[in-house]
C-alpha positions as CSV (number, residue, x, y, z in Angstrom):
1,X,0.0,0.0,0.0
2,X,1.4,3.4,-1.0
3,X,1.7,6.4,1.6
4,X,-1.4,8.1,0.7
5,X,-3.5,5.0,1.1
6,X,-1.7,4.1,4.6
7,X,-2.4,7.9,6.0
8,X,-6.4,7.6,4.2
9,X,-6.7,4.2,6.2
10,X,-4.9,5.9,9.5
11,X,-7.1,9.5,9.4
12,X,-10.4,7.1,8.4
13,X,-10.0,5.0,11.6
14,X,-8.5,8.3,13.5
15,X,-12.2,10.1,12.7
16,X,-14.6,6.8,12.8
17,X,-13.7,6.8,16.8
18,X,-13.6,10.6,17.7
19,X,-16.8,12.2,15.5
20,X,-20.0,12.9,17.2
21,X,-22.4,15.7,15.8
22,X,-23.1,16.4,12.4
23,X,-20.6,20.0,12.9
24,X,-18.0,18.4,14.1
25,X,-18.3,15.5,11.5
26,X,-18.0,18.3,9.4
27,X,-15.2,20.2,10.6
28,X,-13.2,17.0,11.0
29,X,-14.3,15.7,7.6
30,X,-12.7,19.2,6.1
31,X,-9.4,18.7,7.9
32,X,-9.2,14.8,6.7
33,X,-9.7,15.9,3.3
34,X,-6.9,18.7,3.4
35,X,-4.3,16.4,4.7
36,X,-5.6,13.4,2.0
37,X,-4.7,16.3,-1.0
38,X,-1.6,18.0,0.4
39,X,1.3,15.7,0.0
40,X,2.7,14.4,2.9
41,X,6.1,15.4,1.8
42,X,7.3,18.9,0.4
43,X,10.4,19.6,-1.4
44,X,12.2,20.3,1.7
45,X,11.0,17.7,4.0
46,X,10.6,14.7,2.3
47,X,8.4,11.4,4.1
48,X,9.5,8.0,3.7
49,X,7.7,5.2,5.2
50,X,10.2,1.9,5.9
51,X,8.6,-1.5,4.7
52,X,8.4,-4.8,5.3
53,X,9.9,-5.7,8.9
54,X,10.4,-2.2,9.0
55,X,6.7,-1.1,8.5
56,X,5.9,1.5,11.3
57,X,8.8,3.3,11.0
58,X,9.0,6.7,9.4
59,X,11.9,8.8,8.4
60,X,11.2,12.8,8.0
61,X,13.9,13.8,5.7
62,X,15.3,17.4,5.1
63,X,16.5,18.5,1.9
64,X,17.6,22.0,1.6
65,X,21.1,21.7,0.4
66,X,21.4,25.3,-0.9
67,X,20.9,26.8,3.0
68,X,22.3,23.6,4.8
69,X,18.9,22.9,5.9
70,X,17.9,26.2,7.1
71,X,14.5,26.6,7.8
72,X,12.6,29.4,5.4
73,X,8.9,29.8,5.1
74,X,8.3,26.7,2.7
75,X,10.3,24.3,5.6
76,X,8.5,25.0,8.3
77,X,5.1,25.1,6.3
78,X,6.3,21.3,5.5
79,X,7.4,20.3,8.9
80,X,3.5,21.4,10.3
81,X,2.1,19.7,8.0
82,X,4.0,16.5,8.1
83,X,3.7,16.0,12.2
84,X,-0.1,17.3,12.2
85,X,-0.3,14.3,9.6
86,X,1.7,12.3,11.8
87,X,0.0,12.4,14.8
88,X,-3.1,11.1,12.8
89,X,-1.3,7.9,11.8
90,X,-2.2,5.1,13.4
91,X,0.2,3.1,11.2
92,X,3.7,5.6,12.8
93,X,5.4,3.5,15.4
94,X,8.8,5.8,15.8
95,X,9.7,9.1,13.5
96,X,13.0,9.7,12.6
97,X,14.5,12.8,11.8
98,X,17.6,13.1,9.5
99,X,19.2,15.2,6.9
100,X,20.5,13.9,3.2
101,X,22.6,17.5,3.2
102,X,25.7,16.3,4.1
103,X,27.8,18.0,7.2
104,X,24.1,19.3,7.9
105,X,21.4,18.4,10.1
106,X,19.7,21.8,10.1
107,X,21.8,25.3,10.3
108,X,18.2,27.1,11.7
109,X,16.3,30.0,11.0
110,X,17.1,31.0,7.2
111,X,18.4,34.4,8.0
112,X,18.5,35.4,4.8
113,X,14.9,35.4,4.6
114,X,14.5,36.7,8.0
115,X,16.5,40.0,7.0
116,X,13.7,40.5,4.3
117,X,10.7,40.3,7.4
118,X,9.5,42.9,8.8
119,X,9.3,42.7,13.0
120,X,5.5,41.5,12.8
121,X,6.8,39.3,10.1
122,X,9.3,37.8,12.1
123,X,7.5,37.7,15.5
124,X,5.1,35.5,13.3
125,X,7.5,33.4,12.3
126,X,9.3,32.3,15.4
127,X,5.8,31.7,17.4
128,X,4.7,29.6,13.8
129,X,8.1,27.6,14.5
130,X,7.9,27.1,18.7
131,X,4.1,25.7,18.0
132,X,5.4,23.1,15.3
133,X,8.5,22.0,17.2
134,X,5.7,22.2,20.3
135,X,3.5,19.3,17.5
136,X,6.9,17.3,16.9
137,X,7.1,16.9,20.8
138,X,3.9,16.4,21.1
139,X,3.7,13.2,19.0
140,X,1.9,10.4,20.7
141,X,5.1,8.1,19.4
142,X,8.6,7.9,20.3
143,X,11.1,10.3,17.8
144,X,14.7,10.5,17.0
145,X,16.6,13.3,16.1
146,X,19.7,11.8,13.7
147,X,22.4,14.6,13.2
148,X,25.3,14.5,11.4
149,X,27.2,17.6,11.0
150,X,25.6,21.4,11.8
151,X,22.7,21.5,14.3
152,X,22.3,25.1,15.2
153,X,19.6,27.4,16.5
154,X,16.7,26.2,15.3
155,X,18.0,23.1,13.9
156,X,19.2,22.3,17.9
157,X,15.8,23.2,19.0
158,X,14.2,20.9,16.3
159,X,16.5,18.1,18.2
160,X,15.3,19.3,21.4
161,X,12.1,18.2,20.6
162,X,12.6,14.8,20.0
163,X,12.9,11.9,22.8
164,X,16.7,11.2,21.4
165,X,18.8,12.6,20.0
166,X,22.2,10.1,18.1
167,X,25.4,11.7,16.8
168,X,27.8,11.2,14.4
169,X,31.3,12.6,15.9
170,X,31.1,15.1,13.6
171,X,28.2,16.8,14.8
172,X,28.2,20.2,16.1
173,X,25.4,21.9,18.3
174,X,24.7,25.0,19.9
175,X,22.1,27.9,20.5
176,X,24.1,31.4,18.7
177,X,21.2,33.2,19.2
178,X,22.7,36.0,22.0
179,X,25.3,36.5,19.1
180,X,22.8,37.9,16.8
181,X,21.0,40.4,19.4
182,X,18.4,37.6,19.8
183,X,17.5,34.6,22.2
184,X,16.5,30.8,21.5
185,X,13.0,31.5,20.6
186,X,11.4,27.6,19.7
187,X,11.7,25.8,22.7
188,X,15.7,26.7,23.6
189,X,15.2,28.5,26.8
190,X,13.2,25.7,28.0
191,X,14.2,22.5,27.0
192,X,17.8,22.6,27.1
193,X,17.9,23.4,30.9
194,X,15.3,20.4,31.1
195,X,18.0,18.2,29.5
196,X,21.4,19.3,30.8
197,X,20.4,21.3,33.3
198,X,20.2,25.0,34.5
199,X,23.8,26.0,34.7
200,X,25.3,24.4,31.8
201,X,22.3,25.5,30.3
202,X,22.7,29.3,30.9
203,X,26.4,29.2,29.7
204,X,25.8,27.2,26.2
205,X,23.1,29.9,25.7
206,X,24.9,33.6,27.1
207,X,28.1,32.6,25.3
208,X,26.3,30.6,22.6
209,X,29.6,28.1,22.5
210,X,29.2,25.8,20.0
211,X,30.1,21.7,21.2
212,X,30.8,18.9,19.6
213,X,29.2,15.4,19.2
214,X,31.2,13.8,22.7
215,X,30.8,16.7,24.8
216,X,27.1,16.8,23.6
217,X,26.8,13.2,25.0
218,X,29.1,14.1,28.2
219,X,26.3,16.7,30.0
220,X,22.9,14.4,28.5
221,X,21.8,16.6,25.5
222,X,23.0,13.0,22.9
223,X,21.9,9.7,23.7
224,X,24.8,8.2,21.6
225,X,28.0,9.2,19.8
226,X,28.8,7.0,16.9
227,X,31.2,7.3,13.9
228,X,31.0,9.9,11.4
229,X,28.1,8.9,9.1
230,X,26.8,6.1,11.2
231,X,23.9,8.2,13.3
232,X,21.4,7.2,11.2
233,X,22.6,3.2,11.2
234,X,22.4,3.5,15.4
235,X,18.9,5.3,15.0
236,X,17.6,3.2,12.8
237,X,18.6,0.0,15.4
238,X,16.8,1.8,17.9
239,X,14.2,2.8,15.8
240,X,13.5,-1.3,14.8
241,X,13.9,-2.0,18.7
242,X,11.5,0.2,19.6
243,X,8.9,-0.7,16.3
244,X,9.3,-4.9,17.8
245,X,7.5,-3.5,20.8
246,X,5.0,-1.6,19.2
247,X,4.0,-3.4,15.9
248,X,0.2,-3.6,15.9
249,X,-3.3,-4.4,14.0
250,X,-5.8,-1.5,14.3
251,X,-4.0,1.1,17.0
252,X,-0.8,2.4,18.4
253,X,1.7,1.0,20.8
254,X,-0.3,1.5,24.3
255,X,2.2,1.1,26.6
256,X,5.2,3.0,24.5
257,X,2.3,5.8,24.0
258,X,1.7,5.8,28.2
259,X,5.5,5.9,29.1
260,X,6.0,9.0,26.8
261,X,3.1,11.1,28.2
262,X,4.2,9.9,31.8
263,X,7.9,11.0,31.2
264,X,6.9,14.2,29.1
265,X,3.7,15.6,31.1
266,X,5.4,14.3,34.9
267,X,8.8,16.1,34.8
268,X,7.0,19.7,34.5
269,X,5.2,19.3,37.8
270,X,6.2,18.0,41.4
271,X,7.0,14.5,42.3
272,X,3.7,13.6,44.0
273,X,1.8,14.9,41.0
274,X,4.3,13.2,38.9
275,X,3.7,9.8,40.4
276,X,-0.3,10.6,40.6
277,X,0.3,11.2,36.7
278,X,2.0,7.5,36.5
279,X,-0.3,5.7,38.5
280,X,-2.9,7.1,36.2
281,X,-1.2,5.9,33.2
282,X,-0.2,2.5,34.3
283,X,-3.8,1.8,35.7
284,X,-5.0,2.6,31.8
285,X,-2.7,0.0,31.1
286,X,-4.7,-2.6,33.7
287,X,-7.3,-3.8,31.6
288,X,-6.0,-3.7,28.2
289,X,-5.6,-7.3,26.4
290,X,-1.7,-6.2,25.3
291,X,-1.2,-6.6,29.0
292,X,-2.3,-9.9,29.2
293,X,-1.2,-11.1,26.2
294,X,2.4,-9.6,27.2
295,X,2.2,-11.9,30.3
296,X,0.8,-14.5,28.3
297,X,3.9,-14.7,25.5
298,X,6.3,-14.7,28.9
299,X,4.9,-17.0,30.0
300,X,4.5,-19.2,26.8
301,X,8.2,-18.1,25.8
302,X,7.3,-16.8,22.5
303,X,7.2,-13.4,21.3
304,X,4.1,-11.2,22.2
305,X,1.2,-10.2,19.4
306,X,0.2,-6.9,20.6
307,X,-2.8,-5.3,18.9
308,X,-3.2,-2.0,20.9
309,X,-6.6,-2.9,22.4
């Protein structure tokens, strides 16, 4: 089945469960129809969908040689589309990101462009770019972040939002936005303290000091370092780790989709609340036949046939 068939089946199961009232039928109806005509993939962020053992995973591509991956207008119109499609798909078990530029994962805002906006313009821009890396974040299913090469400004904050984040050695990250009159303005100020921590934090981002791919790893911001052009080999193994656990029949991974709004939505409020927010989602875990059938297959020593029900 070819993409456009496997995100018709995905937004047709996606609306069948959630409409009620002839309005909202409607309303929903309008936005199916939108993301069924627009092309999942632009020419700057290009969608492929793995097959075979690897059916589940995606792989968001970007392809902006001519700015290193910079992100202009037509980007980041791509990159909202493609999550909001995303998060429809029942058939995504892991998104990865990467980058066919070579030496580039993304070099950030395209400034060029940006010298052209006016302050209105610009302001528009950057809020347009926070609430899409906000929608990559947000995904209901794990994502990785593969960078080789430049990830810079907004590129960094575009890895920021994923759950991992692998490295080739020669990958070089950092926040220059102090450098430019300006400060992190997608995510930066808040998610790289929530990673690394306040103080290292505050002195990547007043001196905007660029790091490489081992130092990245050494304060938490990488999950791995690997070779020069091996990141996306490593993130594809954890990508087909992570798609074992969650292949399914009609729905996504339950337990994977759980653990990810546990981890993302407990670490911004206390502890007690925190836990109260895990006991919540492990007890939607209780009656769910994955559950049994997991302890089932343990039991049986054979490999578990989830079917996210």
């Amino acid at each position: 089945m070819g993409a456009l068939g496997m995100v018709t089946r995905s937004l047709t199961r996606h609306y069948s469960k959630k409409t009620s009232g002839p309005f909202k039928l409607h309303h929903q109806y309008q936005s199916w129809r939108t993301l069924i005509l627009e092309p999942l993939s632009s020419e700057s962020v290009q969608v492929r969908r793995l097959s075979d053992a690897d059916s589940g995973i995606v792989e968001v591509n970007l392809h902006r040689p001519e700015t290193k991956n910079a992100i202009g207008n037509e980007m980041l119109r791509g990159l909202r589309h493609t999550f909001e499609t995303l998060e429809m798909d029942d058939d995504a078990n892991v998104v990865m990101i990467s980058s066919s530029v070579p030496k580039a994962f993304c070099a950030g805002a395209d400034l060029k462009e940006r010298k052209e906006m006016t302050a209105s313009e610009v302001q528009f821009f950057v809020n347009s770019l926070r609430s899409t890396f906000a929608l990559l974040e947000a995904l209901r299913v794990p994502t990785i972040a593969v960078i080789e090469g430049a990830a810079l400004g907004g590129g960094l904050e575009m890895a920021l939002s994923c759950d991992l984040r692998i490295c080739g050695e020669n990958a070089v990250l950092g926040l220059p936005e102090t450098g430019l009159a300006i400060i992190p303005g997608a995510g930066g100020t808040q998610r790289l303290p929530r990673l690394v921590g306040k103080a290292v934090a505050k002195e990547l981002i007043f001196t905007g000091r660029r790091i490489e791919a081992k130092e990245a790893m050494s304060i938490g911001l990488a999950n791995y370092t690997v070779p020069a052009g091996e990141a996306r080999p490593k993130a594809l193994e954890i990508a087909r780790e992570i798609n074992s656990k969650a292949r399914k029949i009609c729905q996504g991974p339950i337990a994977i989709r759980m653990a990810k709004k546990a981890i993302n939505d407990g670490i911004e409020v206390d502890l007690q609340a925190a836990l109260d927010l895990e006991e919540e989602c492990y007890e939607q875990l209780l009656n769910t036949n994955d559950r049994l059938e997991g302890l089932a297959a343990f039991a049986e020593k054979r490999k578990p046939m989830y079917r996210g029900e």
